[in-house]
C-alpha positions as CSV (number, residue, x, y, z in Angstrom):
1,X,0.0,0.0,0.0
2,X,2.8,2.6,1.1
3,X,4.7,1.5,-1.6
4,X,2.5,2.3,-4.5
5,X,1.5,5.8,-2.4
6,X,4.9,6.7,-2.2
7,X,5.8,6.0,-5.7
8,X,3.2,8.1,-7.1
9,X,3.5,10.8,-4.4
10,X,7.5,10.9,-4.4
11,X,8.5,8.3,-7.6
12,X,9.9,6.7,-5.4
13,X,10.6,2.9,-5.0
14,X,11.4,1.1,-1.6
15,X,11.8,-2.6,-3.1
16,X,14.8,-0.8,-5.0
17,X,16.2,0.1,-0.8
18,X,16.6,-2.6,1.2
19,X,17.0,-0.4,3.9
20,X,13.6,1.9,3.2
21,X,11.7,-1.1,2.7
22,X,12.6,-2.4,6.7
23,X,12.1,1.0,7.7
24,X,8.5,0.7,5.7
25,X,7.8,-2.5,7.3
26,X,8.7,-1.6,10.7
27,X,5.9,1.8,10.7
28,X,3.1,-0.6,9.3
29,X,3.7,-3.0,12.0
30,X,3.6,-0.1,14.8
31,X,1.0,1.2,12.6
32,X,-1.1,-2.2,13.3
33,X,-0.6,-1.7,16.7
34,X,-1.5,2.3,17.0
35,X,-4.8,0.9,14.7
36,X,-5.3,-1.8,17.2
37,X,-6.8,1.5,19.9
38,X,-7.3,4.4,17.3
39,X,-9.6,4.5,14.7
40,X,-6.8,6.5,12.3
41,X,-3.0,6.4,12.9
42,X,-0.4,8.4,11.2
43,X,3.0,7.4,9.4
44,X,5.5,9.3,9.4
45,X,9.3,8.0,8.1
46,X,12.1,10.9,8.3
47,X,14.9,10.5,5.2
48,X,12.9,7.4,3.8
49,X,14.8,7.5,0.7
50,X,17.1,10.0,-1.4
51,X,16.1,12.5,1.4
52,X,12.8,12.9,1.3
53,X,10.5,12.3,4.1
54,X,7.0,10.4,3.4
55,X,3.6,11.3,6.0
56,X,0.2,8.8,5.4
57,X,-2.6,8.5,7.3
58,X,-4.6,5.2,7.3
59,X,-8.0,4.6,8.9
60,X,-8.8,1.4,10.8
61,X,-11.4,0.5,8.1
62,X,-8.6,1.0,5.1
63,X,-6.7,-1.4,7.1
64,X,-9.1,-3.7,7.4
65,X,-10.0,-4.2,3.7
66,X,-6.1,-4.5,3.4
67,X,-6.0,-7.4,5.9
68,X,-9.4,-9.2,4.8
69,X,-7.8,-11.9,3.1
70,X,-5.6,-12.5,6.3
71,X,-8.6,-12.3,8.5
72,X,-10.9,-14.6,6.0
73,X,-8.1,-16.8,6.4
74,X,-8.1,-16.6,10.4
75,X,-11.8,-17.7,10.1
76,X,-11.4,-20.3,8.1
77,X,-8.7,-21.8,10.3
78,X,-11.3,-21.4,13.6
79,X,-14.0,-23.3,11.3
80,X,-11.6,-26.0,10.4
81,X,-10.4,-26.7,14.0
82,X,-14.2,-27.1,15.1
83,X,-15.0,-29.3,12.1
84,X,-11.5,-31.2,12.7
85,X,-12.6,-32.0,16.6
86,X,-15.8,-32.9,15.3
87,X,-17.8,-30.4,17.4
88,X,-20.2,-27.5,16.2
89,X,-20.3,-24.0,18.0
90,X,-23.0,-24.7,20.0
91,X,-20.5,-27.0,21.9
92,X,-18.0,-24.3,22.9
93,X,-19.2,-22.5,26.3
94,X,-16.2,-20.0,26.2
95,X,-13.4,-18.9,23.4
96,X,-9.8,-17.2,25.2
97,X,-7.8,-15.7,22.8
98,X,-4.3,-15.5,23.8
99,X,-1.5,-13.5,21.2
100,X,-0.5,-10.3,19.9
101,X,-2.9,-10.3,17.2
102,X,-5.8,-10.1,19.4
103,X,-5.5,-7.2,20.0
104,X,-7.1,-6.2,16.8
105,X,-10.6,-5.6,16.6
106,X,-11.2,-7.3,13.6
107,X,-9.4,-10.1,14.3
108,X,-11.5,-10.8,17.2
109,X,-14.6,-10.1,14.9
110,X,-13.3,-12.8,12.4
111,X,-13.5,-15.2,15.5
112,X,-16.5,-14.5,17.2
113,X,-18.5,-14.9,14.4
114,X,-17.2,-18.5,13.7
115,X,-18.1,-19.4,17.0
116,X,-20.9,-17.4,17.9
117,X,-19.6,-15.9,20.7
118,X,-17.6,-13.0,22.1
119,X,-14.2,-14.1,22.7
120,X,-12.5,-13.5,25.9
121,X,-9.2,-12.0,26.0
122,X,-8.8,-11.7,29.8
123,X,-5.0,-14.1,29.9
124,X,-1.9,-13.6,28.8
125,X,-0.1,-16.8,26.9
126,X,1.5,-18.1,29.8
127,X,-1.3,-18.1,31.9
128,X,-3.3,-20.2,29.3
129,X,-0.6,-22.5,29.3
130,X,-0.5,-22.6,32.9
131,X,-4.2,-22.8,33.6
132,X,-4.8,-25.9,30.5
133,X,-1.4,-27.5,32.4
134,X,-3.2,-27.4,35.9
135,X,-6.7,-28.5,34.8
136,X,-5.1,-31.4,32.5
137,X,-3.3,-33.0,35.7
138,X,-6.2,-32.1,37.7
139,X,-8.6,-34.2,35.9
140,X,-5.9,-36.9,35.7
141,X,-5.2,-36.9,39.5
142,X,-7.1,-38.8,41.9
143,X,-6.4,-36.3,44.8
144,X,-8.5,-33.6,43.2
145,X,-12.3,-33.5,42.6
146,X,-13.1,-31.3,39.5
147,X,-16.0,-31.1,36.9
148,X,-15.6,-33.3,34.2
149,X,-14.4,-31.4,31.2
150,X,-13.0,-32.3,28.0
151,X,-10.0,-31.0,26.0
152,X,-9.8,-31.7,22.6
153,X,-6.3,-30.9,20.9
154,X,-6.3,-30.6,17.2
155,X,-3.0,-30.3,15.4
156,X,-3.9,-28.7,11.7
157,X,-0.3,-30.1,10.5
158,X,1.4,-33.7,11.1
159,X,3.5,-34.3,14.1
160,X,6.6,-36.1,13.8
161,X,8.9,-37.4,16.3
162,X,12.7,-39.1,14.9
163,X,15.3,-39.7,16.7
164,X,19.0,-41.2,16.0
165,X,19.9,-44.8,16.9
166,X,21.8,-45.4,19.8
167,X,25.5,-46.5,18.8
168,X,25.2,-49.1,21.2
């Protein structure tokens, strides 16, 4: 996007700048972030290239029609993990998002409308981790007395394990 408003604006061409095209992608990926709160974020790269300094604006809904393919593609991963588990939304009680991306409106829009639901972002990764870790090896243990729940892990890619033979 920046590129093509830059090269008609300024003629000029970051892929032909290693070092303009970093400094491109490193304000659209604070630009995500800015969007992630604001509903319009500016961009603004001193010295870009051959000395002249480049300003946009983008609007959270610009962005988003930018990043639809991205977010079709985040629903259609959601719709295959239900279908993979065999389960339909109606058996999901609760959806926790964990990640950077969450943060992103539409990105939580993409996934509450596969699942019907608003989802929850109220952990942080490690404390998912931690709380799936401590309800797995309570329902395992025999000490503890919880409500019977079920986990259902779905890997979208293959798992392999190798290993070398042992010399001996």
């Amino acid at each position: 996007h920046f590129a093509a408003e830059w090269k008609a604006k300024h003629k000029i061409d970051i892929f032909t700048n290693a070092k303009a095209k970093l400094r491109t992608e490193v304000a659209s990926e604070k630009l995500k972030k800015v969007l992630s709160a604001n509903s319009e974020a500016p961009v603004n790269i001193e010295c870009l290239m051959n000395d002249v300094d480049v300003r946009s604006v983008v609007k959270r809904e610009d962005f988003e029609k930018m990043a639809e393919h991205l977010l079709q593609r985040v629903a259609d991963a959601c719709s295959r993990a239900l279908t993979e588990a065999g389960l339909k939304k109606e058996d999901i009680y609760a959806v926790e998002m964990v990640g950077g991306s969450t943060r992103m409106p539409a990105v939580r829009t993409a996934v509450s409308s596969v699942f019907g639901k608003e989802a929850s972002r109220t952990m942080n990764s490690e404390e998912a981790v931690a709380r799936g870790c401590a309800l797995q090896g309570a329902m395992l243990s025999p000490a503890f007395k919880v409500r019977e729940f079920q986990v259902h892990e779905v890997y979208p890619y293959p798992v392999a394990f190798t290993w070398a033979k042992d010399p001996d």
